[in-house]
PyMOL Python script that loads the backbone (N, CA, C, O; Angstrom):
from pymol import cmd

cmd.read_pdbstr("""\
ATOM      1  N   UNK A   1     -14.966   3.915 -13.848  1.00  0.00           N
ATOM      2  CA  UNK A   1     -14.710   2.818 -12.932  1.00  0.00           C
ATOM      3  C   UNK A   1     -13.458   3.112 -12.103  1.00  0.00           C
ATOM      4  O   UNK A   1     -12.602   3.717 -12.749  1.00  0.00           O
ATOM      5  N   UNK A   2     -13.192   2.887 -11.063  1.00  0.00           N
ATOM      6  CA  UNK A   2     -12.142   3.143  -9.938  1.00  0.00           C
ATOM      7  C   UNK A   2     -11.012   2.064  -9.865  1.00  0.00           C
ATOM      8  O   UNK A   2     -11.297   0.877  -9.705  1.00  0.00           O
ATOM      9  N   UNK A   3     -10.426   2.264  -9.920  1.00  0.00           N
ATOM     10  CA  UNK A   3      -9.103   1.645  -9.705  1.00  0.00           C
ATOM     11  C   UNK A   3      -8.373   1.696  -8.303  1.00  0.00           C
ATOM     12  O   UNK A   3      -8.470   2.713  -7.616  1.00  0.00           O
ATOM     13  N   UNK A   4      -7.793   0.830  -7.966  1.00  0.00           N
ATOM     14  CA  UNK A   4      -6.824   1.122  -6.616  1.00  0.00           C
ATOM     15  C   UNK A   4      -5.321   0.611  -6.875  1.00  0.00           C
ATOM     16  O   UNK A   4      -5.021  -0.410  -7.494  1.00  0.00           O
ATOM     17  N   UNK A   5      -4.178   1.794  -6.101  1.00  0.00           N
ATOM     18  CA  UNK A   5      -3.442   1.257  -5.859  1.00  0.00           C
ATOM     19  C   UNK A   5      -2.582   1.525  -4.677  1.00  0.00           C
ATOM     20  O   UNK A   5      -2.899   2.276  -3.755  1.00  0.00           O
ATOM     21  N   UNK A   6      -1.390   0.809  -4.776  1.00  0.00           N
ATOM     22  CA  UNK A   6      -0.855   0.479  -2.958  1.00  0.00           C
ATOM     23  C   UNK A   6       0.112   1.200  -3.049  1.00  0.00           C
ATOM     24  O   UNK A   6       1.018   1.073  -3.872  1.00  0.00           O
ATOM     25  N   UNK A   7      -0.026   2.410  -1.827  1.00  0.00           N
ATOM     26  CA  UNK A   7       0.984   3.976  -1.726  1.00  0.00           C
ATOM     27  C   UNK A   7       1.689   3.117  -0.222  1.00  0.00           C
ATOM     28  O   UNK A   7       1.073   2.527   0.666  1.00  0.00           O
ATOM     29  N   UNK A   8       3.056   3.314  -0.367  1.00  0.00           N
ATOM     30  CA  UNK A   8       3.989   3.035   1.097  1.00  0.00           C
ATOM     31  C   UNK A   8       4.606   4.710   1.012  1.00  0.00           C
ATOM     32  O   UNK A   8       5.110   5.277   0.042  1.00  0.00           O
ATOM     33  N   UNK A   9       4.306   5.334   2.678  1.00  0.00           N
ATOM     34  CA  UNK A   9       5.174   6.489   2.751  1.00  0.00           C
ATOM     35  C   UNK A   9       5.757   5.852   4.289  1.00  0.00           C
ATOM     36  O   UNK A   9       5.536   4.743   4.777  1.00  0.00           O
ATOM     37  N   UNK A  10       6.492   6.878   4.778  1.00  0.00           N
ATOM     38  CA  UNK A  10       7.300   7.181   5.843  1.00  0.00           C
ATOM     39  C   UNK A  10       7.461   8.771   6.096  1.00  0.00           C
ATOM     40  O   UNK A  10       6.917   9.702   5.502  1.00  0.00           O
ATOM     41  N   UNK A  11       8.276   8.783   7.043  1.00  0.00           N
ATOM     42  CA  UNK A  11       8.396  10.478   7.257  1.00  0.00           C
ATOM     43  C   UNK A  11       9.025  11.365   5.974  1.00  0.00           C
ATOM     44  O   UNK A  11       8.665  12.483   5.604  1.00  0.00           O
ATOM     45  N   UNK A  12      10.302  10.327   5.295  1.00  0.00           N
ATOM     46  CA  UNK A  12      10.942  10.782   4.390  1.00  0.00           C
ATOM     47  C   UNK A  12      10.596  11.151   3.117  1.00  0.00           C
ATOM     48  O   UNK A  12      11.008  12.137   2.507  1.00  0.00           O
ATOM     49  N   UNK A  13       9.562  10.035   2.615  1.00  0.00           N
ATOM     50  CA  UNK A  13       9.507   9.641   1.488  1.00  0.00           C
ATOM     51  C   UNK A  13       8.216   9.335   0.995  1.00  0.00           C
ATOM     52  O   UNK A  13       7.302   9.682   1.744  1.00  0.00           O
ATOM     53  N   UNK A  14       7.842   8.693  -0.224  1.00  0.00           N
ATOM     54  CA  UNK A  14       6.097   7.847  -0.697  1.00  0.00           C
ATOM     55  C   UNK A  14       6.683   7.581  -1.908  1.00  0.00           C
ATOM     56  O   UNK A  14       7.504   8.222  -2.564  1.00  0.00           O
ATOM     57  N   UNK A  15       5.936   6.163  -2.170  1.00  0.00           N
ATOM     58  CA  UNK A  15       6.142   5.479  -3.589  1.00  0.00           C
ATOM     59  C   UNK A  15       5.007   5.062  -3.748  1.00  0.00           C
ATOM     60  O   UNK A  15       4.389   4.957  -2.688  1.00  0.00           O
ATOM     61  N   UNK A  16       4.177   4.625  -5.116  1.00  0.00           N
ATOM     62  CA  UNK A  16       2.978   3.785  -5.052  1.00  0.00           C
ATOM     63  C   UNK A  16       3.585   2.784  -5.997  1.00  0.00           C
ATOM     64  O   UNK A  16       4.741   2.918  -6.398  1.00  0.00           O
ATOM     65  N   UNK A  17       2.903   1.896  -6.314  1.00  0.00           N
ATOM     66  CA  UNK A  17       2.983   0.430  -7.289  1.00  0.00           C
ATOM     67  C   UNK A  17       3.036   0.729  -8.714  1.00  0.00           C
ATOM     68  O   UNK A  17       3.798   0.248  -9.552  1.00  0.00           O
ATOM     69  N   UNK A  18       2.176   1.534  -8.853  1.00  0.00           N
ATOM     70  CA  UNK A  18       1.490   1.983  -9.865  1.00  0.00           C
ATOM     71  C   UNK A  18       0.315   1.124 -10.592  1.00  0.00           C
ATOM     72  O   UNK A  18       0.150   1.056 -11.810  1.00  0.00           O
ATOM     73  N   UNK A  19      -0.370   0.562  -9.717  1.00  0.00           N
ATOM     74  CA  UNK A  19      -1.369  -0.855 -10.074  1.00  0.00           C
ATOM     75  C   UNK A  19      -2.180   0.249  -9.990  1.00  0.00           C
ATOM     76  O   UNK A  19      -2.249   1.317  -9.382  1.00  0.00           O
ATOM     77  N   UNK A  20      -3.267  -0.925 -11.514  1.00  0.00           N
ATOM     78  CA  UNK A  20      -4.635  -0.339 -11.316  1.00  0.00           C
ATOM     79  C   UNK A  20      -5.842  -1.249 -11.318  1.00  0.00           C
ATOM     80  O   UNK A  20      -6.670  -1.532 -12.184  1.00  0.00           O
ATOM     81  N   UNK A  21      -5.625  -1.695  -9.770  1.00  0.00           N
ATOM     82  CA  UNK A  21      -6.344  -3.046  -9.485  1.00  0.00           C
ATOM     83  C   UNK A  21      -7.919  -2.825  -9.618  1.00  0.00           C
ATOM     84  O   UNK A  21      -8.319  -1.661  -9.585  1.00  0.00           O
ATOM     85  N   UNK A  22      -8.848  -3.874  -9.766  1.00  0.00           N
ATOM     86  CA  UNK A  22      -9.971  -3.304 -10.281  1.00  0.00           C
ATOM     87  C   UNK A  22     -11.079  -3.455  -8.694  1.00  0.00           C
ATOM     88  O   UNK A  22     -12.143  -2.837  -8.653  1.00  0.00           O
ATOM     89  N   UNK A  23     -10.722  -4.142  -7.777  1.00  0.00           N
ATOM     90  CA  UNK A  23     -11.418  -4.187  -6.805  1.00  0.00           C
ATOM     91  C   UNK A  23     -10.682  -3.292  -5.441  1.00  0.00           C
ATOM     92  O   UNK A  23      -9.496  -2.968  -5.512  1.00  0.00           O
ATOM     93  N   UNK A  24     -11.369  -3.011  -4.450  1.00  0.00           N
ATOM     94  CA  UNK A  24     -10.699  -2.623  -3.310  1.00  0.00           C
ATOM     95  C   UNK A  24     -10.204  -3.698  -2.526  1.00  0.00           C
ATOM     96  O   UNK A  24      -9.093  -3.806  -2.007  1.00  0.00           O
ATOM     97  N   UNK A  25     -11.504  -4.753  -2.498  1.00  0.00           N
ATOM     98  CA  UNK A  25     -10.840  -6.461  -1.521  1.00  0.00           C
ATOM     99  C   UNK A  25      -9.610  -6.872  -2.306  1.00  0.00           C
ATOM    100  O   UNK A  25      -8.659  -7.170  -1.583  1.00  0.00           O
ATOM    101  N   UNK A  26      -9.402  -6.958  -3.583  1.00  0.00           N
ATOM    102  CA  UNK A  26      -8.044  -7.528  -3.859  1.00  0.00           C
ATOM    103  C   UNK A  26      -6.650  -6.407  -3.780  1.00  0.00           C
ATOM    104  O   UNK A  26      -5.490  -6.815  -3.744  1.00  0.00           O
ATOM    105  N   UNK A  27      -6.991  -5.114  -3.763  1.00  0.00           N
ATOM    106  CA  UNK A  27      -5.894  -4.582  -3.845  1.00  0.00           C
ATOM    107  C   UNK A  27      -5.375  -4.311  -1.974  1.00  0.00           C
ATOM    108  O   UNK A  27      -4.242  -4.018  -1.591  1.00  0.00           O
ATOM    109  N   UNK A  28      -6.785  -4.557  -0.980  1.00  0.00           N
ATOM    110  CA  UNK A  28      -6.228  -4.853   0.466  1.00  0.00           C
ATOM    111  C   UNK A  28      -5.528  -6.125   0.231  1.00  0.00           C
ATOM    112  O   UNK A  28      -4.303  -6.249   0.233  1.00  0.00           O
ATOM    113  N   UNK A  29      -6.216  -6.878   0.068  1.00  0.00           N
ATOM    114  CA  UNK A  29      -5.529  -8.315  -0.488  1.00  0.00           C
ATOM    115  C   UNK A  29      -4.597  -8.223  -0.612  1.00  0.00           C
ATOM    116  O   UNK A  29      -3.930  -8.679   0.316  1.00  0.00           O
ATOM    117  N   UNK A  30      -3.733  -7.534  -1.907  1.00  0.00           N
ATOM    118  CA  UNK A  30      -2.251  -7.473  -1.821  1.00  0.00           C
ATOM    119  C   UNK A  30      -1.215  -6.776  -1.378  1.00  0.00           C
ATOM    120  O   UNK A  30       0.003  -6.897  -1.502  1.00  0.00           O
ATOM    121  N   UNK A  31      -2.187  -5.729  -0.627  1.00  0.00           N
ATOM    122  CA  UNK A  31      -1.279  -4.823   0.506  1.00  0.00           C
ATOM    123  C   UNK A  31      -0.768  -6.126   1.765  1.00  0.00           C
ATOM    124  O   UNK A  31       0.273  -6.587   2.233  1.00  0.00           O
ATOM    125  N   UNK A  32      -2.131  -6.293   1.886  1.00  0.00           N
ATOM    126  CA  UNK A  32      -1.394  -7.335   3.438  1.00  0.00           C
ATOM    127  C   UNK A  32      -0.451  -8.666   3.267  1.00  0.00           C
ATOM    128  O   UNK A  32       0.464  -9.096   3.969  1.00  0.00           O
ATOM    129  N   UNK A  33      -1.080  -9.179   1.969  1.00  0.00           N
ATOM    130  CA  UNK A  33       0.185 -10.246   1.273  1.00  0.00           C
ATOM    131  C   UNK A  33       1.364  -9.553   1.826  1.00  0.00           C
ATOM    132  O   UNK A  33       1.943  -9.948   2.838  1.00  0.00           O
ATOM    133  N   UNK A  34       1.865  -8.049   0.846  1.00  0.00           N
ATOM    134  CA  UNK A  34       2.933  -7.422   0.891  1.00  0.00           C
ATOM    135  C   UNK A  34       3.662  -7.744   2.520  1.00  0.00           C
ATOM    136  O   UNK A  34       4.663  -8.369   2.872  1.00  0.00           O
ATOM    137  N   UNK A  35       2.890  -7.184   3.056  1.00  0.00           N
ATOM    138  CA  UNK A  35       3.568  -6.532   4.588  1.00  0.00           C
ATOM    139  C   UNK A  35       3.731  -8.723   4.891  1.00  0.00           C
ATOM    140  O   UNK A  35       4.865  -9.169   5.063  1.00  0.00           O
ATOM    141  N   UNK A  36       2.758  -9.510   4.897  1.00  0.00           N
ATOM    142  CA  UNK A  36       3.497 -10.608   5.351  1.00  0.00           C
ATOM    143  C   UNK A  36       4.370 -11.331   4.683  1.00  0.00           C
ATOM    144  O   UNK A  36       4.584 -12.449   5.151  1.00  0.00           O
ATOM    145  N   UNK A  37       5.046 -10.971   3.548  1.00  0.00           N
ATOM    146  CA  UNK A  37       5.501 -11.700   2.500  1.00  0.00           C
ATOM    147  C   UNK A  37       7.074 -10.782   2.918  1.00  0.00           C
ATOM    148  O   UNK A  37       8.124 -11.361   2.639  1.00  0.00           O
ATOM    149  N   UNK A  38       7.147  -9.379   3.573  1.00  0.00           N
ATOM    150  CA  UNK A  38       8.048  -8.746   3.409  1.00  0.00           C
ATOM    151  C   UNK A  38       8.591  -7.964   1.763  1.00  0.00           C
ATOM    152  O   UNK A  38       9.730  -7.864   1.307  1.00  0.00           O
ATOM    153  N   UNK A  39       7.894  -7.725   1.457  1.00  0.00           N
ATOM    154  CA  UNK A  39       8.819  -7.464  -0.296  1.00  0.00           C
ATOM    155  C   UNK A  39       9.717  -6.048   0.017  1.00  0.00           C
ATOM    156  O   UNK A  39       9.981  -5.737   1.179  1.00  0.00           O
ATOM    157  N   UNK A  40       9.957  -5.601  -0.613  1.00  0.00           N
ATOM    158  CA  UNK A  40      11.227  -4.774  -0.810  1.00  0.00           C
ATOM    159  C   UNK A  40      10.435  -3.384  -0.229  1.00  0.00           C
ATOM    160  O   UNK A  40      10.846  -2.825   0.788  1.00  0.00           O
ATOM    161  N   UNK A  41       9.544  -3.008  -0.799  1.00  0.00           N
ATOM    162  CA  UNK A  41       9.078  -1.679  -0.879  1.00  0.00           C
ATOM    163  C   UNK A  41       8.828  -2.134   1.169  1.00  0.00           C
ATOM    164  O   UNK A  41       9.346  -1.628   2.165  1.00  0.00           O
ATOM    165  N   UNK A  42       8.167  -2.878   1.064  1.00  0.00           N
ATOM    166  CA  UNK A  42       7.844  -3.155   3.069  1.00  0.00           C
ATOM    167  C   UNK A  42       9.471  -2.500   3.620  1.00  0.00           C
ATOM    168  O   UNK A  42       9.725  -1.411   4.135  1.00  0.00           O
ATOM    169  N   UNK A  43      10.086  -3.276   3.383  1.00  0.00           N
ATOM    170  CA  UNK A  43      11.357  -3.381   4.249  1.00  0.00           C
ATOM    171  C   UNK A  43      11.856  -1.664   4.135  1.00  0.00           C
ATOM    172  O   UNK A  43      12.634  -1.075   4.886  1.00  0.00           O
ATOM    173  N   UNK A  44      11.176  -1.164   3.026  1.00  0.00           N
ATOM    174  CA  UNK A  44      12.344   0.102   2.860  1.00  0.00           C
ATOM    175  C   UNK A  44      11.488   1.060   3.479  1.00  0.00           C
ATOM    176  O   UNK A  44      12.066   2.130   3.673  1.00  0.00           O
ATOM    177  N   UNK A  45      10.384   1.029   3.826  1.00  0.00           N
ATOM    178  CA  UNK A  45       9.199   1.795   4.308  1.00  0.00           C
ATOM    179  C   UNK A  45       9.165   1.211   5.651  1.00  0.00           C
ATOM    180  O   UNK A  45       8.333   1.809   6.332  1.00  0.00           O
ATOM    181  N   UNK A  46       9.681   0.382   6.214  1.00  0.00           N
ATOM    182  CA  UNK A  46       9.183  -0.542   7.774  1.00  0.00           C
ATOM    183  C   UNK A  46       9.447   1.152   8.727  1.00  0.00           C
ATOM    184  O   UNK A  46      10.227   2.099   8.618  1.00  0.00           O
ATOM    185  N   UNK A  47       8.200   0.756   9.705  1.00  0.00           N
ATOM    186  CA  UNK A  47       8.104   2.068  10.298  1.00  0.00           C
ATOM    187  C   UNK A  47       7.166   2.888   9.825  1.00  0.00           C
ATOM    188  O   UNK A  47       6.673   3.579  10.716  1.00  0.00           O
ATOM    189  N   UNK A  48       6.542   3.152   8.296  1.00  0.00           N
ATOM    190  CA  UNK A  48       5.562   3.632   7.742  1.00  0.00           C
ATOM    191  C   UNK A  48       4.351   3.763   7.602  1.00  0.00           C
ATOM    192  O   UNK A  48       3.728   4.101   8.608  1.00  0.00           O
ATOM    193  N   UNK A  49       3.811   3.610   6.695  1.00  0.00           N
ATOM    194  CA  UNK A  49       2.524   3.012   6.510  1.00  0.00           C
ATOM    195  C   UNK A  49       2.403   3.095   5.044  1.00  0.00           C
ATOM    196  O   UNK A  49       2.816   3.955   4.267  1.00  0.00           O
ATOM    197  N   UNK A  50       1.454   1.533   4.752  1.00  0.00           N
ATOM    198  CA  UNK A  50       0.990   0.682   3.539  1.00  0.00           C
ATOM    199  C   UNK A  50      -0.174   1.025   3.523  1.00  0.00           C
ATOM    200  O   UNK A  50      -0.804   0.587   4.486  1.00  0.00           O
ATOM    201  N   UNK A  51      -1.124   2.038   2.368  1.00  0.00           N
ATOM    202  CA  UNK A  51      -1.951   2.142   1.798  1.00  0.00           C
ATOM    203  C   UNK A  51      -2.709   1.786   0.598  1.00  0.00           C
ATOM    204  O   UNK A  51      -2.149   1.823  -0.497  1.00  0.00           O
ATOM    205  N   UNK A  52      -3.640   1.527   0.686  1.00  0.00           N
ATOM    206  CA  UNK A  52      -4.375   1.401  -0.622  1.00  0.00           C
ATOM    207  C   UNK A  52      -5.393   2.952  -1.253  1.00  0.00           C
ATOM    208  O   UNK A  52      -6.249   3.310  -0.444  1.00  0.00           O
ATOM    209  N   UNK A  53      -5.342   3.502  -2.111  1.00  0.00           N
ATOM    210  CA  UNK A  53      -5.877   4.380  -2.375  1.00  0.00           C
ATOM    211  C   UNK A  53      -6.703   4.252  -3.969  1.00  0.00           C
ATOM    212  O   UNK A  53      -6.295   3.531  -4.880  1.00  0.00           O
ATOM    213  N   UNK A  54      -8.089   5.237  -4.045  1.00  0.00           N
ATOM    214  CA  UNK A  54      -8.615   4.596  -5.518  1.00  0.00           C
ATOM    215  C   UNK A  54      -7.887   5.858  -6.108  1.00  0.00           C
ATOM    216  O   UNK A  54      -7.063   6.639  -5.633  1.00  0.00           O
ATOM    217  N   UNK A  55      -8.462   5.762  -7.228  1.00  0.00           N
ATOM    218  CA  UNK A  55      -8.370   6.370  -8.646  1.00  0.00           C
ATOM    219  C   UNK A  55      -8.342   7.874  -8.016  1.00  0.00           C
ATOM    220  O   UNK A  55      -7.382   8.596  -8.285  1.00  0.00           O
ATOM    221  N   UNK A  56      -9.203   8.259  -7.331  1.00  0.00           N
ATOM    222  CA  UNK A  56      -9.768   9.656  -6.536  1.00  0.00           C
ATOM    223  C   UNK A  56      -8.937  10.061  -6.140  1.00  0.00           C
ATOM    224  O   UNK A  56      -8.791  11.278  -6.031  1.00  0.00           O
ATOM    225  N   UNK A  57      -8.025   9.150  -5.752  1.00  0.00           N
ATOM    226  CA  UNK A  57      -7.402   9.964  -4.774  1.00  0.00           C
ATOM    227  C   UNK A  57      -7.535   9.712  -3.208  1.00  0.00           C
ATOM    228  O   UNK A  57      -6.647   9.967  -2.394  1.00  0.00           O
ATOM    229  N   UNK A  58      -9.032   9.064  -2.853  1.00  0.00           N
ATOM    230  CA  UNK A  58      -9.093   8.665  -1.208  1.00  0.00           C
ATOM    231  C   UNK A  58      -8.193   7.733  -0.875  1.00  0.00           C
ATOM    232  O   UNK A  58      -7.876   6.867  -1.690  1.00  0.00           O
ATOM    233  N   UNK A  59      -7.808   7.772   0.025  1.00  0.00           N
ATOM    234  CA  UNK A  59      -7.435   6.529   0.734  1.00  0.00           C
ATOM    235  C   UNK A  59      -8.114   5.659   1.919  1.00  0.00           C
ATOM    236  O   UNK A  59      -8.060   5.919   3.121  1.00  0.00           O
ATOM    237  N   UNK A  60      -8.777   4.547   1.290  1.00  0.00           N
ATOM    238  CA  UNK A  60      -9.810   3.178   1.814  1.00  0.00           C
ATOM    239  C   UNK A  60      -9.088   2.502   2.374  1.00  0.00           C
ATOM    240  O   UNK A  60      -9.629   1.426   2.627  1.00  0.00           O
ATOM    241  N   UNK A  61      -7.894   2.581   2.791  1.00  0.00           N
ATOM    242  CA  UNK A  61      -7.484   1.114   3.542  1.00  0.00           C
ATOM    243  C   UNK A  61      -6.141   1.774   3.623  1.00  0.00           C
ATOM    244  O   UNK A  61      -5.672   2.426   2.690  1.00  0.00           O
ATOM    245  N   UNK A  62      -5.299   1.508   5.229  1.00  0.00           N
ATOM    246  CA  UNK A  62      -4.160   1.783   5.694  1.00  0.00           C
ATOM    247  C   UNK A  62      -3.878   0.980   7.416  1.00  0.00           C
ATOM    248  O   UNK A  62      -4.558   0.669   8.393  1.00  0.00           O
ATOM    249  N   UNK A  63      -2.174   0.917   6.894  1.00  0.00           N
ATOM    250  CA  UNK A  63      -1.809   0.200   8.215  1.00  0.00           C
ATOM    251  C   UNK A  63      -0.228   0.466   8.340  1.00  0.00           C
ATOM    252  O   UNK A  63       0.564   0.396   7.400  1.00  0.00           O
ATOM    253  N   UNK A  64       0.046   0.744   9.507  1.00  0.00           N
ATOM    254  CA  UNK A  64       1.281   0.843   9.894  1.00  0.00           C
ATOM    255  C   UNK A  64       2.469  -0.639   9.208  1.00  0.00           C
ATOM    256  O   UNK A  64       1.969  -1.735   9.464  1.00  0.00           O
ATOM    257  N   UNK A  65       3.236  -0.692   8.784  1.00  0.00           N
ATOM    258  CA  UNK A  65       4.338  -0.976   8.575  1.00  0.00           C
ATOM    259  C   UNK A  65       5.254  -1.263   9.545  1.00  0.00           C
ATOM    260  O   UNK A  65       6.029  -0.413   9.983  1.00  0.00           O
ATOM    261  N   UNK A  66       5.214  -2.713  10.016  1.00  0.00           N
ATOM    262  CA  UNK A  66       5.912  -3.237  11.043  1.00  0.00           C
ATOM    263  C   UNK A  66       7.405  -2.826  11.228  1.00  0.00           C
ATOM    264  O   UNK A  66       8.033  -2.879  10.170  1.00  0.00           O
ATOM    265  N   UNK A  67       7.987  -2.506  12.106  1.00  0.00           N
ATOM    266  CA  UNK A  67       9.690  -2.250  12.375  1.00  0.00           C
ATOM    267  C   UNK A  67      10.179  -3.652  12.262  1.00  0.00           C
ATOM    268  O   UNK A  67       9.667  -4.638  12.793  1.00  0.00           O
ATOM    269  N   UNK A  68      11.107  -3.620  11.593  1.00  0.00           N
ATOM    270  CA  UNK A  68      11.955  -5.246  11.412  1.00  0.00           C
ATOM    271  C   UNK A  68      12.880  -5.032  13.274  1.00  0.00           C
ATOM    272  O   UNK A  68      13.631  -5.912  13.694  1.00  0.00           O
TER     273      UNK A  68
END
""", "prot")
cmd.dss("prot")
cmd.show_as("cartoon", "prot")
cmd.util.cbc("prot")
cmd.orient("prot")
């Protein structure tokens, strides 16, 4: 079964959550929460991009990271 979780990189850097959410709709779900909620990992990545990726390794879902 596949898992997803939410990778933030930039030019510098990449971190993931380390979630192993069980759907793809909820783990977009809490990527875009993220980016409108602002949380920490957003702000330190703004300029980047917020991914969701499964278990595989693909990455299903991505979006630029607003500049504050």
């Amino acid at each position: 079964m596949k898992t997803y979780d939410i990778y933030f990189s930039d030019k510098n850097s990449s971190d993931n959550k380390g979630f192993a959410i069980k759907t793809e709709e909820k783990a977009i779900h809490m990527a875009e929460d993220m980016i409108a909620k602002g949380s920490s990992y957003v702000e330190e990545y703004a300029g980047g991009t917020i991914s969701v990726v499964d278990s595989e390794g693909v990455t299903v879902w991505s979006k630029p990271i607003p500049e504050k």
